[in-house]
GUVO-130804 format. One record per residue (C-alpha): residue in one letter; y, z, x. Coordinates in steps of 0.05 Angstrom, whole numbers. Each point is the difference from the previous one (the first is absolute). Layout:
ATOM_code_v_w_u
ATOM_A_Y_Z_X
...
! end
This chain:
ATOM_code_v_w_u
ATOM_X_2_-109_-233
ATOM_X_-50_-55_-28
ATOM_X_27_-66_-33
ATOM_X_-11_9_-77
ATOM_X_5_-76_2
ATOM_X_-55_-6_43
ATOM_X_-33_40_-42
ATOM_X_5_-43_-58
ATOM_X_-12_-55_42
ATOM_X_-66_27_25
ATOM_X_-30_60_-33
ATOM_X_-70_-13_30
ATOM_X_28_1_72
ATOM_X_39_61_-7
ATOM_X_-55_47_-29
ATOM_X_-52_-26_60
ATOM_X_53_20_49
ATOM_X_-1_64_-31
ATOM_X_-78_9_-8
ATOM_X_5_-19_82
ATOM_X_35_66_4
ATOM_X_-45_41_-48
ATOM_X_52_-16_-64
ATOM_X_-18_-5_-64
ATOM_X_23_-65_-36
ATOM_X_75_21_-22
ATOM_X_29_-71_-14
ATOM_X_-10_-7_-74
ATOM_X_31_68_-11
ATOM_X_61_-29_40
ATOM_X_-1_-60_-38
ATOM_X_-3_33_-67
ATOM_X_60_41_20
ATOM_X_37_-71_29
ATOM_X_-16_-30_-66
ATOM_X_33_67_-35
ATOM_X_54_-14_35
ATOM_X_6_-69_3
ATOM_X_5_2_-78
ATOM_X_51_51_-10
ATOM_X_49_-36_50
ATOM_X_-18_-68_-40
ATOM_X_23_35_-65
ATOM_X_59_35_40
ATOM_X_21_-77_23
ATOM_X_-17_-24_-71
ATOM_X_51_59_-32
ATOM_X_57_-17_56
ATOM_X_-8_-69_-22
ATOM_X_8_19_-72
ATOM_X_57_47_15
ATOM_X_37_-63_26
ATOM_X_-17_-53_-60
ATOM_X_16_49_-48
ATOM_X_64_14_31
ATOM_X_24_-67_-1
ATOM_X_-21_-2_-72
ATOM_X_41_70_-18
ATOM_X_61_-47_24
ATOM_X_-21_-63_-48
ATOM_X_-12_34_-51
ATOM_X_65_46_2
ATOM_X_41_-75_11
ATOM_X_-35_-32_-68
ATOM_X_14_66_-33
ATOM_X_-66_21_-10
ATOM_X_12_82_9
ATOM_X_-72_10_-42
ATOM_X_-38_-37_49
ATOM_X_51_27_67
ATOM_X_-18_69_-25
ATOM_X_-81_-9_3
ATOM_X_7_-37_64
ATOM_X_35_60_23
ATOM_X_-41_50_-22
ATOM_X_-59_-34_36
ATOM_X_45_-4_64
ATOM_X_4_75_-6
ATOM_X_-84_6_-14
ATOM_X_-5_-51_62
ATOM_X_42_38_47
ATOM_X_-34_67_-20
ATOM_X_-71_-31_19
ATOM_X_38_-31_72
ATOM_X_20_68_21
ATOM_X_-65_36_-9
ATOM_X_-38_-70_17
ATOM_X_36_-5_70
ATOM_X_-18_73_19
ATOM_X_-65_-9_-27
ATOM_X_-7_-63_47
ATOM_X_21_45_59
ATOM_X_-53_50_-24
ATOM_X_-61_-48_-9
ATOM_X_25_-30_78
ATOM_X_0_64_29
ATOM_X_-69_14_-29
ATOM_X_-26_-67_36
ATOM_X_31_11_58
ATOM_X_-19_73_2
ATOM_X_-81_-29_-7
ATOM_X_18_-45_50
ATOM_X_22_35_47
ATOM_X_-55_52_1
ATOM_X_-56_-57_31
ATOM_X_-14_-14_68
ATOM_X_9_-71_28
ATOM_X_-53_-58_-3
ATOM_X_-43_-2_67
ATOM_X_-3_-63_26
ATOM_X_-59_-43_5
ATOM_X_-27_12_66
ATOM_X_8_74_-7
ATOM_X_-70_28_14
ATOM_X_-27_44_-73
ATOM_X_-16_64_5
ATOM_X_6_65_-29
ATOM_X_26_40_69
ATOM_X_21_3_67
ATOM_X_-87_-16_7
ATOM_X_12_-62_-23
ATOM_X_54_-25_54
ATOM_X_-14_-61_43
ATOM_X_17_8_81
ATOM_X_39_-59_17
ATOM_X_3_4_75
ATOM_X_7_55_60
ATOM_X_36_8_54
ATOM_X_-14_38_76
ATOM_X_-43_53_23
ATOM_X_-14_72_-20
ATOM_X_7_49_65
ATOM_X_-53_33_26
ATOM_X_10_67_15
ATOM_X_-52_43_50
ATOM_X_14_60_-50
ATOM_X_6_17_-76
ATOM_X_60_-37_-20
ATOM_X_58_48_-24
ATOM_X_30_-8_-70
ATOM_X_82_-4_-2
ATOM_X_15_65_-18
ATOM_X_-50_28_45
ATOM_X_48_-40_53
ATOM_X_74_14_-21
ATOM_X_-8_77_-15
ATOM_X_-35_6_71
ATOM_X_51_-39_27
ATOM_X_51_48_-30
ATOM_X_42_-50_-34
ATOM_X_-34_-11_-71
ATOM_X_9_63_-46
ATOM_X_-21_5_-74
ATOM_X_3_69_-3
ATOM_X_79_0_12
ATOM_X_-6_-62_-50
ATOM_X_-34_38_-55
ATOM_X_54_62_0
ATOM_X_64_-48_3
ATOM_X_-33_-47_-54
ATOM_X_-80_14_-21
ATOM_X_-59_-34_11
ATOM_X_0_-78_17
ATOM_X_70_5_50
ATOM_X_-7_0_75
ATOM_X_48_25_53
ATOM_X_7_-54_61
ATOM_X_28_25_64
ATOM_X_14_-21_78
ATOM_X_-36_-63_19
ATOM_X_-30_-4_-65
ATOM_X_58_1_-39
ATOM_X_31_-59_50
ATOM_X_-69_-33_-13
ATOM_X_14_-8_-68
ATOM_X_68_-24_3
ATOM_X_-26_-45_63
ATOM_X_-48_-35_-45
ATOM_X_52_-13_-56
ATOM_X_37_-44_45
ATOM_X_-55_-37_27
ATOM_X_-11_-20_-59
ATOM_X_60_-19_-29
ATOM_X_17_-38_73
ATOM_X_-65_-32_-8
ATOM_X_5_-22_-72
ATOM_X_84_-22_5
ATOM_X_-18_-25_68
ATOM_X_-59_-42_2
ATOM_X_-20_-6_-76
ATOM_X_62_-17_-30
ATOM_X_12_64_-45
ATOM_X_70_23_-26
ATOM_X_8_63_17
ATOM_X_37_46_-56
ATOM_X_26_69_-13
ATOM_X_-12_16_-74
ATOM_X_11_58_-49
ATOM_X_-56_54_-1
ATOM_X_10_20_-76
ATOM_X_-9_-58_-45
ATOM_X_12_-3_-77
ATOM_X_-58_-9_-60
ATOM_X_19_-81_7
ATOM_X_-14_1_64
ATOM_X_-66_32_0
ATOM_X_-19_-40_-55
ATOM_X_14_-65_28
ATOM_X_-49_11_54
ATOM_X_-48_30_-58
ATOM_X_-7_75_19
ATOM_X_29_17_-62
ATOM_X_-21_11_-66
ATOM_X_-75_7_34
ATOM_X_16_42_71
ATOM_X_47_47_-8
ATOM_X_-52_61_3
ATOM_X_1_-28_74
ATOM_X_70_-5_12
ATOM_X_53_61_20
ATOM_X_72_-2_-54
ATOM_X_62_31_16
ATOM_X_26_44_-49
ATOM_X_63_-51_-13
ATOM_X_-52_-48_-26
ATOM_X_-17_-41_71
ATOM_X_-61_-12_33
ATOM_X_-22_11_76
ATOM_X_-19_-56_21
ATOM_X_-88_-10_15
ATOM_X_10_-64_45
ATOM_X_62_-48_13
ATOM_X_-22_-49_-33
ATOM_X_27_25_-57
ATOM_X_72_4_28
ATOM_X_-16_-68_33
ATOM_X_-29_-38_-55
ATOM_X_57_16_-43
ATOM_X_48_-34_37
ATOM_X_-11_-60_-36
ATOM_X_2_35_-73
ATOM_X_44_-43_-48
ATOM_X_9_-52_56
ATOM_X_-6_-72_-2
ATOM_X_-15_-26_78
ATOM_X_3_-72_18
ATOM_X_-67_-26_20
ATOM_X_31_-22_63
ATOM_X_12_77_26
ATOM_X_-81_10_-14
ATOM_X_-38_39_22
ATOM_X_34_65_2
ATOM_X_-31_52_57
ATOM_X_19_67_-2
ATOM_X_-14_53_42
ATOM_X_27_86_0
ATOM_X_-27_62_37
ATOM_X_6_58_-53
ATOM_X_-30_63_-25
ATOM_X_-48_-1_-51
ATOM_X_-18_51_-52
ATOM_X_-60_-1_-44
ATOM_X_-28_52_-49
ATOM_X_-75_-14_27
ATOM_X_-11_27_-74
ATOM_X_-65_-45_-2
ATOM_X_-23_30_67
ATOM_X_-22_65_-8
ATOM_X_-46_32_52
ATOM_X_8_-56_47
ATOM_X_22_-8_67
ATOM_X_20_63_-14
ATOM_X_10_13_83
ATOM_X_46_-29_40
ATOM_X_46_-61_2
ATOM_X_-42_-59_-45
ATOM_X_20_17_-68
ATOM_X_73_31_0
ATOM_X_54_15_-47
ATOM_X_45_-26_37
ATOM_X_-4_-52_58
ATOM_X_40_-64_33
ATOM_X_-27_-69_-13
ATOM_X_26_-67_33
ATOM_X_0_-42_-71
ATOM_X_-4_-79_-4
ATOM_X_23_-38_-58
ATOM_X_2_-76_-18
ATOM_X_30_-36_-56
ATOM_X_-29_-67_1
ATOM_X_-6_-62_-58
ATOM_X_-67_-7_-35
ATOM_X_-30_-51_52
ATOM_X_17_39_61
ATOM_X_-28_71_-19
ATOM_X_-73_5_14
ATOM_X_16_-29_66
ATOM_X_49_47_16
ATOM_X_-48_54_-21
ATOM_X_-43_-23_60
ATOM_X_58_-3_46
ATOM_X_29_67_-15
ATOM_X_-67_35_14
ATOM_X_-4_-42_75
ATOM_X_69_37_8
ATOM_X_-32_71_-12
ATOM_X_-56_-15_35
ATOM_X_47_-17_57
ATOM_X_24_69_12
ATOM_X_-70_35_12
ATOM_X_-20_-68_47
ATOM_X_64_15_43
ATOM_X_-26_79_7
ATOM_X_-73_-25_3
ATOM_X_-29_45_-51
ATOM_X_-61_-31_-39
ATOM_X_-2_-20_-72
ATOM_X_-32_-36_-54
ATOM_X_24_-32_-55
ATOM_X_-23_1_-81
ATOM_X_9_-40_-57
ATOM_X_9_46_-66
ATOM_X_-56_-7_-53
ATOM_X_29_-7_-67
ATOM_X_-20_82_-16
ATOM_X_45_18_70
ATOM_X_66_-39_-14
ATOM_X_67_31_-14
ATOM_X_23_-10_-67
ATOM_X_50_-55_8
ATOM_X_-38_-40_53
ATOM_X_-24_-63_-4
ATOM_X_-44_1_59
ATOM_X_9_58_63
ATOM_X_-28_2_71
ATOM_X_-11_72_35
ATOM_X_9_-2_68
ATOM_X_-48_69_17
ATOM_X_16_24_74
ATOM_X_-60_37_37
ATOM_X_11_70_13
ATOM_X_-55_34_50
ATOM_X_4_75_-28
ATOM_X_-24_-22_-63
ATOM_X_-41_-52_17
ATOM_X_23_-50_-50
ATOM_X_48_-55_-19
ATOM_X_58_23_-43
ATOM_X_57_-32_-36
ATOM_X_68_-14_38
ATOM_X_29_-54_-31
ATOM_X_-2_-37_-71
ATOM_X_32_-72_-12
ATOM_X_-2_-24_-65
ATOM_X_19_-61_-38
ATOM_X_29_13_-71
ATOM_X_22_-64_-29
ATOM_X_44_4_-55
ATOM_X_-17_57_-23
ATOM_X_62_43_27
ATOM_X_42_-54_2
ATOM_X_-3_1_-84
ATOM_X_16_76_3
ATOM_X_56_-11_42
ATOM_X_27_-68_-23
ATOM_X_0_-24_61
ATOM_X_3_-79_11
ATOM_X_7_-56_42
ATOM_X_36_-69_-11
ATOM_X_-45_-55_15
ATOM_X_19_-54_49
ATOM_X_4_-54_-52
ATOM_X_45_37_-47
ATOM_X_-45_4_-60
ATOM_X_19_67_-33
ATOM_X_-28_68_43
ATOM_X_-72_24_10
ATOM_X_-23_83_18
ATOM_X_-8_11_73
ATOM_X_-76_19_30
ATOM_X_16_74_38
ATOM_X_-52_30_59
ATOM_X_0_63_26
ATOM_X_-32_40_62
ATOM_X_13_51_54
ATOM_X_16_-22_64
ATOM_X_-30_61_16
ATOM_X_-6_70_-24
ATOM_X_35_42_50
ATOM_X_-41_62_-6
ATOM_X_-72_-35_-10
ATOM_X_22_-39_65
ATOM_X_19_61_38
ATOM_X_-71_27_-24
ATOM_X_-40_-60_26
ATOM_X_33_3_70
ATOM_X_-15_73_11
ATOM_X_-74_-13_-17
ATOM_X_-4_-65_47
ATOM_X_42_12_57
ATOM_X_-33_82_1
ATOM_X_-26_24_70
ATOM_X_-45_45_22
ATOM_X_54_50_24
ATOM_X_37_5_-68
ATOM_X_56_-55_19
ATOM_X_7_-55_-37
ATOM_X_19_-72_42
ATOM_X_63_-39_-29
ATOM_X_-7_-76_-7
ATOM_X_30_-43_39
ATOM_X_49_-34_-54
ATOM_X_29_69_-19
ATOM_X_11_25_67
ATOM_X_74_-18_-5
ATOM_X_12_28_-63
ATOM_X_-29_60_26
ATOM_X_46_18_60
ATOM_X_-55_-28_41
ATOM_X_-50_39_-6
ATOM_X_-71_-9_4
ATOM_X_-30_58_-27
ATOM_X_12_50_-58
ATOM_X_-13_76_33
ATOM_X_-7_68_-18
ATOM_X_59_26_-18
! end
């Protein structure tokens, strides 16, 4: 949710953030309908003042005697009054219109955001290790896990339909395996939180990390009115709704391992085949709450800590600053951290850590107390996964692939997996 203030402050600055993202100029409608409002609650205030003179001078005039002049006052008490009632539902009505404008635009990029109009126009920031070489056609995931007998999508697709897959044996451990790697790794060594949150979430909640009004094609709703939750972070970020945190007890970093569900209703005929692009599918989430000055180094710090996790199992990635045209609608500025997967022969996205500013802090009312005392400011919120389980699981079964069908287990998850250092045939 933008700053109307701001706004008003700067017009010009708001509308070339906008044009950064392809906008059209939207600030002096918002202004127009600031000013609307702005004067009815001035002649609302005006009126309540009224209301109070004149009642003091009902109770003069009634002590001098003066019933003539009592009896006007009254009868523009009753006028007043009439024009309060309908004047303070109006002023809920005209807010609600703002608000619902408002809350309908996508965040400001920040200034070293690279333009562009779509995912052509990201920057590559940096890489990290070597691709394998394989001496034969490198196999794709599926391929892998249905020869290996322990990926089905045809079991999948009869329980639930298309986009569900059926883990079983080693594979099934594999997931669970990688889950807490993760979470030891990020509670561990990079100083996460770790949580166990609700799955189903309320409209405020979804709101206050902005996938409602403009998502909710994309999300899955219960028929009690809840939503399934499409990452942790909006279970996570929440956590600080209607809160006021000392600036002391910043930053906040949370961390939970959940299940994910997601309509994919923008994603039609794509990845249509195997385990990239799922209904539903486990995520390690990070979240930070930070103050103002902290936040856009946290954002780099919080994607070293999911880069972390595919440098301990040694699988090869880049990473890619969002172009303007490629950013999620309440980011301020996002890295993709793209993992290389031989079977397609191409980098694709396992991770995104983003930096939102205040943007869901204002939807959630969420706040800090400065050190020096002076009143309370919004909070700066971040967001990533620390990884995707599933998109993990499918870059390690491409990697670690031999030429017999078996698939190597690294090092670091040899514990979690019984010991074992391959996945077999069942």
């Amino acid at each position: 949710m933008h700053d109307i203030k701001a706004i008003r402050d700067n017009p010009e600055a708001f509308d070339r953030g906008l044009g950064r993202r392809g906008m059209a100029p939207l600030a002096a409608e918002l202004l127009r309908l600031d000013a609307q409002r702005r004067d009815h609650m001035q002649k609302l205030q005006d009126a309540q003042a009224r209301r109070n003179a004149a009642s003091k001078e009902i109770g003069e005039a009634m002590k001098a005697g003066d019933k003539a002049r009592a009896e006007l006052l009254k009868a523009e008490m009753g006028s007043i009054k009439d024009f309060i009632a309908s004047g303070e539902q109006a002023e809920r009505d005209l807010n609600q219109q703002l608000d619902a404008v408002l809350a309908g635009i996508p965040n400001i990029p920040l200034d070293d955001v690279p333009d562009g109009k779509d995912e052509t126009g990201n920057v590559e920031v940096r890489r990290w290790g070597d691709a394998p070489q394989f001496a034969y056609e490198a196999r794709q995931h599926f391929d892998i896990g249905e020869w290996l007998g322990l990926m089905d999508f045809e079991s999948a697709a009869k329980i639930a339909g298309a986009r569900f897959v059926v883990l079983s044996g080693q594979l099934a451990r594999l997931e669970r395996a990688l889950a807490q790697f993760m979470l030891d790794l990020q509670t561990g060594t990079n100083g996460y939180t770790e949580h166990y949150v609700p799955f189903m979430v309320n409209d405020a909640a979804v709101f206050g990390t902005n996938q409602l009004p403009k998502f909710a094609e994309d999300l899955f709703k219960t028929t009690d009115g809840r939503w399934l939750i499409p990452t942790a972070e909006v279970s996570l970020t929440n956590l600080v709704r209607e809160r006021i945190i000392d600036e002391k007890d910043l930053p906040l970093r949370l961390t939970a391992y959940t299940p994910c569900f997601r309509a994919e209703a923008g994603a039609a005929g794509r990845d249509t085949r195997g385990m990239i692009r799922q209904h539903q599918f486990s995520k390690v989430e990070l979240v930070s709450i930070t103050t103002p000055e902290d936040s856009r180094a946290e954002l780099e710090r919080m994607t070293g800590c999911a880069e972390s996790v595919l440098q301990a199992l040694g699988l090869s990635y880049r990473v890619m600053r969002l172009c303007t045209g490629d950013m999620g609608f309440g980011s301020r500025m996002t890295y993709d951290i793209e993992v290389w997967l031989p079977g397609q022969n191409a980098f694709r996205e396992i991770s995104s850590c983003s930096v939102c500013g205040d943007f869901q802090a204002r939807r959630m009312d969420a706040r800090y107390k400065p050190a020096d005392g002076k009143g309370t400011r919004y909070v700066h919120t971040l967001n990533g996964s620390g990884l995707a389980v599933g998109r993990t699981m499918v870059a390690l079964l491409e990697n670690y692939q031999n030429a017999d069908g078996t698939v190597t287990i690294p090092a670091v998850l040899r514990p979690y997996m019984g010991g074992a250092e391959k996945i077999t045939r069942a």
